[in-house]
N, C-alpha and C positions, 0 to 999 in steps of 0.2 A: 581418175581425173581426166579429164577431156585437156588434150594439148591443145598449145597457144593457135594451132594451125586452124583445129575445130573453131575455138572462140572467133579467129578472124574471118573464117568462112559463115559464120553468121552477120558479119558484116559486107564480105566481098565473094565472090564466086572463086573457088578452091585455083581456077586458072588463072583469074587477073591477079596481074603483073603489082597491081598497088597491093594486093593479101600479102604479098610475100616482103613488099620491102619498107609497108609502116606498120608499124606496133599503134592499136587501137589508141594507147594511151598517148600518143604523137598527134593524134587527129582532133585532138581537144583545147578551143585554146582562138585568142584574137585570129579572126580569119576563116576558124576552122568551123567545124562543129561545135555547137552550146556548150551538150555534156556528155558523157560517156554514163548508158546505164548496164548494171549487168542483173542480172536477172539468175541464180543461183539456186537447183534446185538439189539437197541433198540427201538420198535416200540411206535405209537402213544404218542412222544415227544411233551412237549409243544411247539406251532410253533415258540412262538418268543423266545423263547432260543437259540433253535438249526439255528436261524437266525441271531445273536448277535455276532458278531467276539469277543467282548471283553470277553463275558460269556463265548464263548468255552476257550480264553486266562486262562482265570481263572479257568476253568474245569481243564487243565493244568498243574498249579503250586499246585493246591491243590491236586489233584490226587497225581502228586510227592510226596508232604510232605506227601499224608497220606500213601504209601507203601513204603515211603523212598527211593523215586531213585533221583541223580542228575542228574539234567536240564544241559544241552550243548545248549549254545545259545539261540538264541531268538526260540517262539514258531511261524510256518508259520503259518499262516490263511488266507486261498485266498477264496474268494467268484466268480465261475465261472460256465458253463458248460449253458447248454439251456434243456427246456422240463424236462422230468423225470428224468435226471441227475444233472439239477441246483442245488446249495447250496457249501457252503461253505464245504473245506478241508480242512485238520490240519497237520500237522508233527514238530515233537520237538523228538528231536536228545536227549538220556539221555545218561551218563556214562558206562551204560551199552546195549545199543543198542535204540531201539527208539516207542515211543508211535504217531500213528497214527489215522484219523478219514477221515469218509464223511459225510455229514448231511442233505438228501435228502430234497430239501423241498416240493419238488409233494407228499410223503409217511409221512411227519413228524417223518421221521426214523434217526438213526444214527448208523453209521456201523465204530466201532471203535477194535483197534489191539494194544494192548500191549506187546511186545518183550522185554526177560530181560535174561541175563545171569544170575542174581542176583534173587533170589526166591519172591516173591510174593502173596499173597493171593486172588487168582482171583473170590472168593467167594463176598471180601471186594470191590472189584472191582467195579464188577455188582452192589451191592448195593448203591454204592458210584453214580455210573452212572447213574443210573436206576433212582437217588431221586433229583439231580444235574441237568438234562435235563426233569423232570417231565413226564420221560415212563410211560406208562401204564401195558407196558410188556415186556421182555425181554431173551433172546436166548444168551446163552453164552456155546463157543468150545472152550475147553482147549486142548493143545498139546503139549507135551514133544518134543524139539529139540534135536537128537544125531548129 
């Protein structure tokens, strides 16, 4: 898992003085920046997880609960594509814009985007993800929306 330091250094240069004394999820908000995206990329997934339409379902609703965003609707999960693109995709529409996935199954990877007007800790994120689909490693891009 990449520390909170990594994720903020995708937003600020590892020396300014703002990397060290706001949390990404503070920057989001009347004033501030739109949204906070992270961009989540996780390597050597357990395969039958990331094959399991129900588990990603579930991946889901608990990810909501655990950084507090509401669910809009049902969560899609279509299992499609041939070769190194096959495996299953996700999309669930939140209250505040929408958490996305793909979940290769040729790499046992999963390439996941969480989008929020609403602030979020995408430190908790990663780690939430990373132990949920049994990565082995993981790559996370944080970007402030104006």
């Amino acid at each position: 898992m990449s520390s909170p330091t990594d994720s903020e250094s995708a937003i600020f240069p590892p020396e300014s003085p703002v990397a060290a004394s706001i949390a990404p999820q503070e920057m989001v908000g009347e004033g501030k920046a739109w949204g906070l995206c992270t961009a989540l990329d996780l390597q050597d997934c357990h395969p039958d997880l990331i094959r399991n339409a129900d588990h990603i379902r579930r991946y889901v609703v608990e990810l909501c609960e655990l950084i507090d965003m509401k669910r809009f609707g049902e969560c899609q999960v279509v299992d499609f594509g041939s070769g190194r693109v096959a495996g299953y995709s996700m999309v669930q529409l939140i209250s505040t814009s929408l958490i996305s996935g793909h979940f290769a199954n040729d790499t046992n990877t999963a390439y996941l985007d969480i989008f929020s007007c609403k602030g979020y800790d995408p430190a908790v994120v990663e780690a939430f993800s990373k132990d949920f689909f049994g990565a082995r490693r993981s790559t996370t891009t944080v970007t402030l929306r104006y």
